[in-house]
Backbone bond lengths (Angstrom), bond angles and torsions (degrees), N, CA, C in turn:
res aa  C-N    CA-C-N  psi(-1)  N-CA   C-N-CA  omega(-1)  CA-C   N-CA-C  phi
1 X - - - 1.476 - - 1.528 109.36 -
2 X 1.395 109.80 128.52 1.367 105.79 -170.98 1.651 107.22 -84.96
3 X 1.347 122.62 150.64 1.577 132.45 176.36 1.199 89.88 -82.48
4 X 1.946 110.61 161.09 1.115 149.70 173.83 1.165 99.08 -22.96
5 X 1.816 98.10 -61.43 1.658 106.07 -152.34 1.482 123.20 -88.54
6 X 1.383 100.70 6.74 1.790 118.43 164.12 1.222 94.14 -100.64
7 X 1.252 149.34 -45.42 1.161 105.61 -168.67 1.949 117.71 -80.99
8 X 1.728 102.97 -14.23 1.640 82.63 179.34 1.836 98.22 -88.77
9 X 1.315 136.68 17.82 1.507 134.46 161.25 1.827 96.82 -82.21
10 X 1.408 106.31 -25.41 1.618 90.13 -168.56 1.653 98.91 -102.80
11 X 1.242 125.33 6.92 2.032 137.19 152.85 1.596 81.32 -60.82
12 X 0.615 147.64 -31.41 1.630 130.52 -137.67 0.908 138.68 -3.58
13 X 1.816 100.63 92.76 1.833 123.73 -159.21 1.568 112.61 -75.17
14 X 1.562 125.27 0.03 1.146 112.78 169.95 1.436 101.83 -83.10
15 X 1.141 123.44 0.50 1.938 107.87 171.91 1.604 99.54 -105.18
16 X 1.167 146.46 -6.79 1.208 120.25 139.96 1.421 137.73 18.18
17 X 1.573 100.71 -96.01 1.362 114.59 167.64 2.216 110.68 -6.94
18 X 1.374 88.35 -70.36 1.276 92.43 -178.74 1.807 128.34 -44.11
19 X 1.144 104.88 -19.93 1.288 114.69 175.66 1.928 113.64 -97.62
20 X 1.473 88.87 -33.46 1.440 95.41 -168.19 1.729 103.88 -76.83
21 X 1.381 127.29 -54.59 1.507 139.55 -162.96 1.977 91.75 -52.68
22 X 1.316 116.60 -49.36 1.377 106.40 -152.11 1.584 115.68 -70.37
23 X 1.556 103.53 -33.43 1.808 118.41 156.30 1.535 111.14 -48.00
24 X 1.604 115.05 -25.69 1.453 96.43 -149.91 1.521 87.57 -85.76
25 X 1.638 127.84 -45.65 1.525 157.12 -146.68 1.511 78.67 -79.86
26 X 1.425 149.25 -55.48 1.531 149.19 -154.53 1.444 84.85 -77.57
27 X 1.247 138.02 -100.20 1.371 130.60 176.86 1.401 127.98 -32.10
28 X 1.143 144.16 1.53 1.409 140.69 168.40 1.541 89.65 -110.62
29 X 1.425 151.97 -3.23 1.444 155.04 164.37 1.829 95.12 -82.92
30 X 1.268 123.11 -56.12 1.421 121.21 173.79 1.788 106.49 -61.17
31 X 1.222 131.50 -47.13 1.107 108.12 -166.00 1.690 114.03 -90.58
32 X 1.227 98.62 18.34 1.457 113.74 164.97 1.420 108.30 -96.69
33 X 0.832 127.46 -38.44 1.277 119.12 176.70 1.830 118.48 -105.51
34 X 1.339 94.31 57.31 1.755 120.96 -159.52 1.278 117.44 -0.17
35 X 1.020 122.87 63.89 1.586 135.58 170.25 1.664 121.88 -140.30
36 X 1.678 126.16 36.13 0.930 116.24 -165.52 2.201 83.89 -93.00
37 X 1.473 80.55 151.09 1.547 113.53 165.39 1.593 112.94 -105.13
38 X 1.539 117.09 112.92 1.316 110.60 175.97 1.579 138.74 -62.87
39 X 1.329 86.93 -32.38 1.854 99.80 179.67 1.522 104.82 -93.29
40 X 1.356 135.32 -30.49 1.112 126.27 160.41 1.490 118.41 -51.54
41 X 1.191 134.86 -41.75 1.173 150.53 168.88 1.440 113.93 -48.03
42 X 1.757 88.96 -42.99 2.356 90.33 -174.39 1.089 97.76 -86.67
43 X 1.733 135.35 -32.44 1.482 120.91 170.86 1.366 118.15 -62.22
44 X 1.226 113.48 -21.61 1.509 113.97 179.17 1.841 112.04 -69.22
45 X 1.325 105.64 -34.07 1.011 120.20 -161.53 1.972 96.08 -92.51
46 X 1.079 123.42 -2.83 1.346 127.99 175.03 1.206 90.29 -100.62
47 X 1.400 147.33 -59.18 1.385 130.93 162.91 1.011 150.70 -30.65
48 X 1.243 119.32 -21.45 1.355 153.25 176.47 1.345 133.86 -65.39
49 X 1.850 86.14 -62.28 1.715 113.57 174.57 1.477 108.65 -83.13
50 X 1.499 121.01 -45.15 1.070 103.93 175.70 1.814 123.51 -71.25
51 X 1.108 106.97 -21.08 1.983 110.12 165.84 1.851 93.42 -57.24
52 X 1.059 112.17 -52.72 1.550 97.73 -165.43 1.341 110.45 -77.73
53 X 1.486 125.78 -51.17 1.718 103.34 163.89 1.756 125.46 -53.96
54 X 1.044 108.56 -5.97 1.537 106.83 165.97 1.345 116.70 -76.19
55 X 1.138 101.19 -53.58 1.343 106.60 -170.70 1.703 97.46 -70.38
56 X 1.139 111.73 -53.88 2.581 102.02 179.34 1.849 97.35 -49.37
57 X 1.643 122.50 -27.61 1.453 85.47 -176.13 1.678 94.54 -104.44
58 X 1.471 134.82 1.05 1.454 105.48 163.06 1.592 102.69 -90.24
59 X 0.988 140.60 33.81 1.215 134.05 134.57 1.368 147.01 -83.06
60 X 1.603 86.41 -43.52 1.478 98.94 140.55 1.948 134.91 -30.51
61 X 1.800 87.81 -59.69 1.281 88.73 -175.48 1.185 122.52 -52.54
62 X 1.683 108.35 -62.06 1.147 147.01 153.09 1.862 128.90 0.75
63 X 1.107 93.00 -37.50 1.693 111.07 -161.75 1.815 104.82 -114.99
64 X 1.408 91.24 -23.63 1.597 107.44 -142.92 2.073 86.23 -98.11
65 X 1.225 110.29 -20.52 1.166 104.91 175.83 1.599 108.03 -105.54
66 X 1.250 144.44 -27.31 1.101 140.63 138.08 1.703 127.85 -21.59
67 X 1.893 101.01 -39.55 1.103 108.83 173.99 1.441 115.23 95.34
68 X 1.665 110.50 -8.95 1.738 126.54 167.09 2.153 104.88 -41.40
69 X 1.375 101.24 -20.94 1.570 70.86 -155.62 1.743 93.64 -116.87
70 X 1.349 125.54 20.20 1.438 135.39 175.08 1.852 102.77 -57.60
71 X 1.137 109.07 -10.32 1.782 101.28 -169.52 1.038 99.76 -137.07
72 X 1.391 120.93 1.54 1.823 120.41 177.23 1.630 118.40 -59.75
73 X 1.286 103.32 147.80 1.745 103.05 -161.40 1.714 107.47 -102.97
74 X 1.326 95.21 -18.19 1.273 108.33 -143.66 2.479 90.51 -93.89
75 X 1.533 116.24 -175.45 1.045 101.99 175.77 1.483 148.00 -21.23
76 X 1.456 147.21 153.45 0.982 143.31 -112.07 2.252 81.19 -102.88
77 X 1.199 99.92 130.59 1.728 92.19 161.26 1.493 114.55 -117.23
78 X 1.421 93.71 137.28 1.732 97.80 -161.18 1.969 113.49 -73.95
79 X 1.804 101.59 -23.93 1.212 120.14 176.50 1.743 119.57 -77.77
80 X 1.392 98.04 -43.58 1.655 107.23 -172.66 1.242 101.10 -88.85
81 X 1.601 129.66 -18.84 1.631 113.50 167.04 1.427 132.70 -101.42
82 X 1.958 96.25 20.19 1.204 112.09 -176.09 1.590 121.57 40.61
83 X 1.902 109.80 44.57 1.366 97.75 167.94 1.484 98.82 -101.80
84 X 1.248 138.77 -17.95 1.233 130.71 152.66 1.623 128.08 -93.28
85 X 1.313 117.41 176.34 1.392 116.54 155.65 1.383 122.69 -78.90
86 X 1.499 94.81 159.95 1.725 96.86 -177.82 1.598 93.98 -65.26
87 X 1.448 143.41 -68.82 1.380 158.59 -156.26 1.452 74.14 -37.85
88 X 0.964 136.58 -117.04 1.856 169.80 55.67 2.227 78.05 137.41
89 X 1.033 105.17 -56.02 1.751 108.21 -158.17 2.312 85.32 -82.19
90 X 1.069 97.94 -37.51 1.967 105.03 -172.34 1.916 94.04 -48.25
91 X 1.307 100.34 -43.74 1.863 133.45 -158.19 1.333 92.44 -69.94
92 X 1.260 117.99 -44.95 1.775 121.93 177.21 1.789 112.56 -80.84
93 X 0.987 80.72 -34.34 1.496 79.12 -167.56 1.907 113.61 -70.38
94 X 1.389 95.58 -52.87 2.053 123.38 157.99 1.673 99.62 -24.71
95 X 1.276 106.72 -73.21 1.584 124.81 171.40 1.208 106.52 -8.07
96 X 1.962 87.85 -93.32 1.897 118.07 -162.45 1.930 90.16 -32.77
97 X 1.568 121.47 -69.53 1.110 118.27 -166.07 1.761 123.40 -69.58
98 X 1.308 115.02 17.88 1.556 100.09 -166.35 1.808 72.41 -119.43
99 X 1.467 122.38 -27.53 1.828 108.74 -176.40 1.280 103.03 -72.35
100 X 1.573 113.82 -46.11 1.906 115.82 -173.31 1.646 96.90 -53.41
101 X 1.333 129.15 -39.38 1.913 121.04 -173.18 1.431 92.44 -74.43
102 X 1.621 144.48 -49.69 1.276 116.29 175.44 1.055 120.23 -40.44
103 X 1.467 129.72 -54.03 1.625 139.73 -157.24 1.556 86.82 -63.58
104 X 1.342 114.80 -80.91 1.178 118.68 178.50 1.513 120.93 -11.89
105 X 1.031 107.64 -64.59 1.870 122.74 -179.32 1.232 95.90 -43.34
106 X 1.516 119.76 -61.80 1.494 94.46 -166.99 1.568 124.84 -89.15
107 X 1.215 106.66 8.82 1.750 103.07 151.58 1.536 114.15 -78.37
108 X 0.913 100.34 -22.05 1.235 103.04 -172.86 1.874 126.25 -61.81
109 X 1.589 82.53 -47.59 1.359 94.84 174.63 1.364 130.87 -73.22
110 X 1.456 106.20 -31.59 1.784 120.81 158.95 1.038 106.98 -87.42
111 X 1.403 142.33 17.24 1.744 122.33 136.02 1.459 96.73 -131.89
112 X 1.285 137.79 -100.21 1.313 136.48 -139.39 1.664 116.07 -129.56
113 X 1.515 129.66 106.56 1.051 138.55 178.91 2.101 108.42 -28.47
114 X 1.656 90.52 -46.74 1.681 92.17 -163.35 1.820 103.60 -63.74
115 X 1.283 118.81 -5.94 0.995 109.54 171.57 1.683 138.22 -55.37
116 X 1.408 94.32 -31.00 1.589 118.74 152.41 1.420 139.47 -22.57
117 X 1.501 75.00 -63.54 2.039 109.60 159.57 1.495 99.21 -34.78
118 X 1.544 96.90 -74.04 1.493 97.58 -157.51 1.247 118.48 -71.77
119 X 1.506 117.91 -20.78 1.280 118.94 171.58 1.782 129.92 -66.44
120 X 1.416 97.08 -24.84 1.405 110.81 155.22 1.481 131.84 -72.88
121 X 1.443 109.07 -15.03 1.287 112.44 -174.45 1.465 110.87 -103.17
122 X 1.316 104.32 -20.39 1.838 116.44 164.90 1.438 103.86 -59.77
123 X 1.549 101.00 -44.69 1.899 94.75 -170.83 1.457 116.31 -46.40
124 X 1.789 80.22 -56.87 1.497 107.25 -163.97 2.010 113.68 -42.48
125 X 1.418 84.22 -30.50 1.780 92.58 -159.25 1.514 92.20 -80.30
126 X 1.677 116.03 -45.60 1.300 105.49 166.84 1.399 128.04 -30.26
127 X 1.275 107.59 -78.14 1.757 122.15 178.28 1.749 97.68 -49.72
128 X 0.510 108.94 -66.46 1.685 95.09 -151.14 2.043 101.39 -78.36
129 X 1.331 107.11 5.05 1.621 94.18 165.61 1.456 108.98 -45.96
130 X 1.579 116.66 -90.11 1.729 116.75 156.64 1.327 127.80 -61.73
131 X 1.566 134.21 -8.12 1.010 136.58 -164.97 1.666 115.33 -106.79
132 X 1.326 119.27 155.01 1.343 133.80 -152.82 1.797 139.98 66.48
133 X 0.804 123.44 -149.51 1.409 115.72 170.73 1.276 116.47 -97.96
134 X 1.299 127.51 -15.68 1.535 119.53 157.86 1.676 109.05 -141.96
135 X 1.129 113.34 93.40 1.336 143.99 176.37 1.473 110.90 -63.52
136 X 1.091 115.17 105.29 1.769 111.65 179.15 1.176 133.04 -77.52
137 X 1.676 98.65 2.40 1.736 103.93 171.88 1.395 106.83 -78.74
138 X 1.456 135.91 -11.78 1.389 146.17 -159.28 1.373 95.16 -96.61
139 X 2.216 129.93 -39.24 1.062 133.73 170.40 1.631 129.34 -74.11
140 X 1.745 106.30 19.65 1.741 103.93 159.85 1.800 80.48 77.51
141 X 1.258 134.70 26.42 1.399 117.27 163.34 1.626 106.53 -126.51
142 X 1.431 142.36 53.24 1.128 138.46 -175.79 1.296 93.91 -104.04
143 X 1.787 131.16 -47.20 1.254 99.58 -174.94 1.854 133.10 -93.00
144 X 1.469 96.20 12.15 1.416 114.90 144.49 1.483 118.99 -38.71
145 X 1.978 107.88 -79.12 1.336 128.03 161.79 1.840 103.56 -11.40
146 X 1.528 88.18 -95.07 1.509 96.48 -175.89 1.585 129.40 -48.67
147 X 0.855 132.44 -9.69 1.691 138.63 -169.96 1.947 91.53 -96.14
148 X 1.439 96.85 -33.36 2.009 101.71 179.88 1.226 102.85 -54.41
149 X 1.610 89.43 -79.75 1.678 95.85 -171.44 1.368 116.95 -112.72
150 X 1.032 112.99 47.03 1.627 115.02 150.12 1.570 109.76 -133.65
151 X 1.511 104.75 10.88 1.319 92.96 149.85 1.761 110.03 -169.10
152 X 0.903 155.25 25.57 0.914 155.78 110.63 1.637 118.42 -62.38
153 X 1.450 121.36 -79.02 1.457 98.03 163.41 0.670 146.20 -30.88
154 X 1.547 131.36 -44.61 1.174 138.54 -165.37 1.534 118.45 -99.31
155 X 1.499 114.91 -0.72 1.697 131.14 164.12 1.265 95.74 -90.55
156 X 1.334 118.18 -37.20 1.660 91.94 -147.45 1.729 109.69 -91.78
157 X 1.843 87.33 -23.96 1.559 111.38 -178.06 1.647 103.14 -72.20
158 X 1.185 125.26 -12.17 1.612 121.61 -169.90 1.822 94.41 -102.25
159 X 1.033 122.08 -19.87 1.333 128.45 151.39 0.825 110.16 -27.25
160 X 1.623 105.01 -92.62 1.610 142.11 -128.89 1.266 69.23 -74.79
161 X 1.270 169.47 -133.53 1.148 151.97 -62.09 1.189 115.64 -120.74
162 X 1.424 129.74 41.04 1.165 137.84 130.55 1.428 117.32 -119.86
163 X 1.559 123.22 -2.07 1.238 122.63 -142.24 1.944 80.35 -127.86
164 X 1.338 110.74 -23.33 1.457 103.70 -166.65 1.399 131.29 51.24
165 X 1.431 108.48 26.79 2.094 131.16 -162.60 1.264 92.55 -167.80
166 X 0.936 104.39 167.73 1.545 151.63 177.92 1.391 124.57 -133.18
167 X 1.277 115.88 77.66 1.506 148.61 160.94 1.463 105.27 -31.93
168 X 1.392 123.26 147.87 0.951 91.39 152.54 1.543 112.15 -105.53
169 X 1.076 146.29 12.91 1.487 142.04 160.68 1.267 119.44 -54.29
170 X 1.470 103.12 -21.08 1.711 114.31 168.09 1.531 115.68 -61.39
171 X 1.338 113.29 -51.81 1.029 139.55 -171.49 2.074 97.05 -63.42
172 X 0.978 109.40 -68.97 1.547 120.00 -176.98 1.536 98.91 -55.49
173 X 1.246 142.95 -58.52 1.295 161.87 -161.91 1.341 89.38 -48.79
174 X 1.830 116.22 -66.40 1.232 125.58 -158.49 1.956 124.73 -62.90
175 X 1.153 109.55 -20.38 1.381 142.37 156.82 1.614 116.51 -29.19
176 X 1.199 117.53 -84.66 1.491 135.71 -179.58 1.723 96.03 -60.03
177 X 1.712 122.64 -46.14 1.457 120.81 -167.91 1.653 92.73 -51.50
178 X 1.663 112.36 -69.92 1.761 140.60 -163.65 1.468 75.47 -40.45
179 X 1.194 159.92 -50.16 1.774 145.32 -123.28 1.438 103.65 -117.96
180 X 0.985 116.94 -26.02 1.452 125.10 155.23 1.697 126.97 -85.33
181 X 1.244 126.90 -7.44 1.090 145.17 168.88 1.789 104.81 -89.07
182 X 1.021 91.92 -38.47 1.768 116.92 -179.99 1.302 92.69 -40.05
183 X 1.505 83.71 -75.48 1.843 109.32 -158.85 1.752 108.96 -57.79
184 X 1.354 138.32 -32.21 1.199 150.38 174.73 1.993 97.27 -47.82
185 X 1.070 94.35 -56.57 1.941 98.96 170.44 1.248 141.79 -63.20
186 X 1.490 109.70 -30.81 1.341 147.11 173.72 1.637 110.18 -64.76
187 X 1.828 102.84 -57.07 1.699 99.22 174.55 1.734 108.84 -89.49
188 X 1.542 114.30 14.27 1.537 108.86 -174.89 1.348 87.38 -94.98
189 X 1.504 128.49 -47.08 1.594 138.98 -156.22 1.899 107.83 -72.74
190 X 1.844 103.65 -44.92 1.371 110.11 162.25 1.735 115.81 -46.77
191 X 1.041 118.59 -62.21 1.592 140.85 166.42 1.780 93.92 -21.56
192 X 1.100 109.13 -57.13 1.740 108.30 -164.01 1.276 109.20 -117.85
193 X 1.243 121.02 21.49 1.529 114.90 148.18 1.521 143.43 -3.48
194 X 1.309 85.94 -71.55 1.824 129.24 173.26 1.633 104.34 -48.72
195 X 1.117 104.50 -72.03 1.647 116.12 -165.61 1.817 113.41 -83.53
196 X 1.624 106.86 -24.76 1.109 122.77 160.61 1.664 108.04 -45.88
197 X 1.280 87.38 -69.71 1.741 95.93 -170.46 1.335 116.26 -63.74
198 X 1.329 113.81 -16.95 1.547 96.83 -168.32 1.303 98.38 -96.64
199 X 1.482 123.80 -7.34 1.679 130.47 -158.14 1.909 97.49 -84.54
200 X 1.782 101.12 -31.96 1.176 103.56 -159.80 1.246 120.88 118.18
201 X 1.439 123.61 -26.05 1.420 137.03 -174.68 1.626 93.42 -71.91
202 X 1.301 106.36 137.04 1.848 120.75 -167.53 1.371 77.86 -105.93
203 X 1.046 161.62 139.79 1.506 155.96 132.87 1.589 97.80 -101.70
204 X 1.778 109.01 159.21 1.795 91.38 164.30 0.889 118.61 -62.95
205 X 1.040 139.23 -12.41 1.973 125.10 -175.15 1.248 78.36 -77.41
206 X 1.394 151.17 -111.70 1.762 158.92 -142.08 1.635 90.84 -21.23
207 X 0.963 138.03 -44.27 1.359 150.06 -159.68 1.336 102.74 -78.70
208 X 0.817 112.50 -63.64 2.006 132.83 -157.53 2.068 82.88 -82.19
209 X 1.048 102.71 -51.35 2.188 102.22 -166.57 1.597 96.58 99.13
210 X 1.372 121.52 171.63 1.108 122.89 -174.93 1.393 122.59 -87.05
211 X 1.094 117.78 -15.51 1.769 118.05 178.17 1.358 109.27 -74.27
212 X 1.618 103.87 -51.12 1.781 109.80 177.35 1.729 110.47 -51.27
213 X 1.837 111.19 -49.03 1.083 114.71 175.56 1.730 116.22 -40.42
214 X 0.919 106.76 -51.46 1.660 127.50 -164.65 1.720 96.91 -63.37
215 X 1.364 108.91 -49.44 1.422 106.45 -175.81 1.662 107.75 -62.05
216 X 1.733 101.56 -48.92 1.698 101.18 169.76 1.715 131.35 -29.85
217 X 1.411 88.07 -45.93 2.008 109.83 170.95 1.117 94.58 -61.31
218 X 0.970 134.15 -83.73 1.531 121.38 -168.27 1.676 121.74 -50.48
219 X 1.031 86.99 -52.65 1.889 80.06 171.39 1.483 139.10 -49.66
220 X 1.910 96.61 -35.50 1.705 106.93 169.02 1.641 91.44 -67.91
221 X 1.119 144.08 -64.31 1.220 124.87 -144.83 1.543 123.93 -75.60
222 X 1.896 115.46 -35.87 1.578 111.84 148.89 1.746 120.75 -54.62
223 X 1.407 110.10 -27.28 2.075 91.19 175.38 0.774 114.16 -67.37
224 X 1.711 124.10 -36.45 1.238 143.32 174.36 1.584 106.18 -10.70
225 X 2.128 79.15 -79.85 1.690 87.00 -176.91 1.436 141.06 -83.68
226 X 1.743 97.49 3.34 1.647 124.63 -174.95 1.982 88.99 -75.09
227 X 1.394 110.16 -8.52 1.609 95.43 -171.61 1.187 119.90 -101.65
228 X 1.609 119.57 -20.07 1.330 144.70 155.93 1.558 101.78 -21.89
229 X 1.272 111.92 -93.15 1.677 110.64 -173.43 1.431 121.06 -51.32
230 X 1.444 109.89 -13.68 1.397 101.13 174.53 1.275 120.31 -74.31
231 X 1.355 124.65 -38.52 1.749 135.74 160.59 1.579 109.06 -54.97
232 X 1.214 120.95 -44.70 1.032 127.60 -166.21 1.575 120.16 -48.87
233 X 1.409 103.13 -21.74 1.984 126.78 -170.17 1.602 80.72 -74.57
234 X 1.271 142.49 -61.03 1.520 113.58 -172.20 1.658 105.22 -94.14
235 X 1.260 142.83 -7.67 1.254 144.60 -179.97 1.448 100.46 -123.27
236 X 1.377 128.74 81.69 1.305 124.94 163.46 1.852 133.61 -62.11
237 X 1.609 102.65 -10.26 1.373 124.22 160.55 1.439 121.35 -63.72
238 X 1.606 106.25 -32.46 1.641 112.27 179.96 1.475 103.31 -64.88
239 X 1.422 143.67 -33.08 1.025 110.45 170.52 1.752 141.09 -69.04
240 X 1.390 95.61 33.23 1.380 126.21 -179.23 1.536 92.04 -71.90
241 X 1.639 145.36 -25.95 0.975 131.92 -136.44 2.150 89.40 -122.46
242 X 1.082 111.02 -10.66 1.584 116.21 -156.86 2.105 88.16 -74.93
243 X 1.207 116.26 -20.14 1.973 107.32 -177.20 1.279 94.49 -80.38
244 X 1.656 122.17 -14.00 1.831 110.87 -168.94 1.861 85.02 -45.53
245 X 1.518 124.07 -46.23 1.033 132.12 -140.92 1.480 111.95 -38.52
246 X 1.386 103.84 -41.42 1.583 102.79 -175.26 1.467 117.54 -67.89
247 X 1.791 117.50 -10.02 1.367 90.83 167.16 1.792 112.01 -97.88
248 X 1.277 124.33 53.66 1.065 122.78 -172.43 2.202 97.44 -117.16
249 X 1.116 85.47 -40.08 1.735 106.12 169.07 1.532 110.32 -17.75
250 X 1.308 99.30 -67.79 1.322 123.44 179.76 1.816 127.43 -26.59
251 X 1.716 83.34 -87.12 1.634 112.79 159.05 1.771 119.54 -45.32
252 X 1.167 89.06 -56.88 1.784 85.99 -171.74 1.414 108.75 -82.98
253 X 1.156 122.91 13.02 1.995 127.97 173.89 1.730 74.65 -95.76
254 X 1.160 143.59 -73.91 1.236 124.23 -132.26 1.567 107.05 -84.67
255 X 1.071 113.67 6.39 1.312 154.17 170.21 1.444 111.22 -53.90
256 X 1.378 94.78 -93.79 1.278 126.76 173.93 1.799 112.67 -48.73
257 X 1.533 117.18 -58.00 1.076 127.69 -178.29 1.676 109.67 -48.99
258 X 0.917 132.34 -38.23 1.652 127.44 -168.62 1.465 93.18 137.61
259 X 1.154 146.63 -36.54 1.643 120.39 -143.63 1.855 116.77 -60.82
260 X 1.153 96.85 149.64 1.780 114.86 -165.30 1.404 106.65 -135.74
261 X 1.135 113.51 145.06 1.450 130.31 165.19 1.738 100.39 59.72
262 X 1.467 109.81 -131.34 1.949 89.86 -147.96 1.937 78.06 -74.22
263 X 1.040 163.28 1.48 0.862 135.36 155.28 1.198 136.98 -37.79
264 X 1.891 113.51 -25.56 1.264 123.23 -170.81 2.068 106.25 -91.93
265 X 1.383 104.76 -23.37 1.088 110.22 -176.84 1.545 127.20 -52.48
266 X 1.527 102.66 -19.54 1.382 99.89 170.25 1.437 120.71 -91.99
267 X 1.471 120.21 -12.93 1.177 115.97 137.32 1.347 142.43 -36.53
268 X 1.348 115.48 -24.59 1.466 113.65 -176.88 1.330 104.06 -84.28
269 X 1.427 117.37 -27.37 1.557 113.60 179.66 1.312 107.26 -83.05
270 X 1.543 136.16 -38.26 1.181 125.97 145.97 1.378 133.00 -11.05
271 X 1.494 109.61 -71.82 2.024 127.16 165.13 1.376 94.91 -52.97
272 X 1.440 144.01 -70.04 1.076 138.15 -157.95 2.139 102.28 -58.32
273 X 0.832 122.19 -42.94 1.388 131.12 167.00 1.061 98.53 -59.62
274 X 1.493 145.64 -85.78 1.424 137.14 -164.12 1.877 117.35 -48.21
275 X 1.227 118.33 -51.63 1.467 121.62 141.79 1.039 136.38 -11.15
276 X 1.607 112.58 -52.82 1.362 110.25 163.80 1.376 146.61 -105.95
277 X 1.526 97.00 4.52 0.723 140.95 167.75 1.838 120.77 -55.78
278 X 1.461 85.30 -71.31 1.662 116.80 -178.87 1.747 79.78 -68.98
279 X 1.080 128.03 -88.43 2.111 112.64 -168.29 0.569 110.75 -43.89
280 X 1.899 154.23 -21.97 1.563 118.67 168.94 1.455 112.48 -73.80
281 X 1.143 111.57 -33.21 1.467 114.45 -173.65 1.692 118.16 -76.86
282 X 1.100 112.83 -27.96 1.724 127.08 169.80 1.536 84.54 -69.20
283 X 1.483 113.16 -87.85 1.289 93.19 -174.84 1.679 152.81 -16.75
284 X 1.385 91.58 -62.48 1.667 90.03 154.83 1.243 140.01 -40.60
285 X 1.554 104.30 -56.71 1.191 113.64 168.18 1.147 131.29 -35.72
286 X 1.487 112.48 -71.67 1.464 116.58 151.43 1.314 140.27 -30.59
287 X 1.527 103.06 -34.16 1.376 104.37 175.13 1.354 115.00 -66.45
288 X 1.724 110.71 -44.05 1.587 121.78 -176.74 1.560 104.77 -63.53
């Protein structure tokens, strides 16, 4: 039976960020254009986190019964280290996504039915990253997944529902968020290379090899900020977000340098820091 504190190590709150930054960047785009809604904003933001802890524990499940994550180096898995049951983590995971479609529902209904759509298609992408019989996180398309809806959806959708439009600064905004969400996958997938590849799991890093991978890290995190000034021509406040830069220094030196295995792990809290870093401060901007 797993304790408290395995199961919120197996939430795995250093990917957060990814759920949290894109609510923050969608609402500082609404309160720029003076129409933010507060509770629409916190339901949005309950939608969010719980899509992404659904999806870290159906991955869990997911991987963990395949047997992909018996040699994994990287955070604690509640399935592959047999401190939980497979049922027991399926039961958490079912959860995270059946509360995020309540929340959902009721944005839904005070702005737009088709929102549904998308809320089904977040699931969907959730579950079947590792999940089903052909899982597309295994086909070199996860950070596709994530760049969608961890940052386009989830900017433009934290909008749309206070803003009732579609801006396009939402749209531009959401760009640099998706590339940093990117990159959170990029040094998780580098990290498991090794065990990736030998498990069978194709991830893009297995695909790309690790040097290309490594260059990939670096690349999400300079477009990141190569996108800043481009919004910035009608929001000259957004370059509120271009100093996140210095905490990017960090991560992408150890990056660059060689580090492997739990060496890379403190990188993820690194990205998860730069992430939020870069959304409060984009945010603002935008807001001003």
């Amino acid at each position: 039976m797993a304790s408290p504190s395995q199961w919120v190590a197996g939430a795995r709150p250093r990917t957060l960020p990814n759920s949290i930054v894109p609510v923050l960047v969608g609402t500082g785009i609404a309160i720029g254009f003076g129409h933010a809604i507060w509770w629409r904003a916190a339901v949005a933001l309950v939608v969010s986190m719980l899509l992404q802890i659904g999806v870290n524990f159906a991955n869990d499940y997911s991987d963990g019964i395949r047997g992909t994550d018996e040699e994994r180096v990287g955070p604690l898995r509640l399935v592959g280290s047999k401190v939980a049951a497979p049922r027991q983590v399926l039961a958490a995971a079912v959860g995270c996504f059946l509360l995020a479609a309540v929340a959902g529902l009721v944005l839904a209904a005070v702005t737009s039915w088709w929102l549904l759509l998308i809320g089904a298609a977040a699931i969907a992408a959730g579950w079947f990253y590792t999940g089903g019989s052909r899982p597309y996180g295994y086909r070199a398309l996860g950070e596709i997944s994530v760049f969608v809806f961890f940052g386009l959806v989830s900017v433009v959708g934290t909008a749309y529902v206070q803003l009732e439009g579609l801006p396009w600064a939402a749209w531009v905004a959401a760009i640099p968020v998706g590339l940093l969400s990117c990159s959170m996958l990029v040094v998780n997938n580098l990290r498991d290379i090794p065990s990736d590849r030998d498990s069978g799991k194709r991830t893009l890093a297995v695909v790309l090899g690790d040097g290309r991978t490594r260059l990939l890290y670096t690349g999400c995190a300079i477009a990141a900020f190569c996108c800043v000034p481009v919004i910035a021509i009608a929001h000259p406040w957004a370059m509120l977000g271009l100093p996140a830069a210095l905490w990017a220094i960090s991560p992408v030196r150890r990056v660059l340098r060689g580090a492997t295995g739990r060496d890379l792990i403190p990188v993820l809290g690194e990205t998860g820091r730069l992430q939020i870093i870069f959304g409060v401060l984009f945010a603002v901007g935008l807001a001003l």
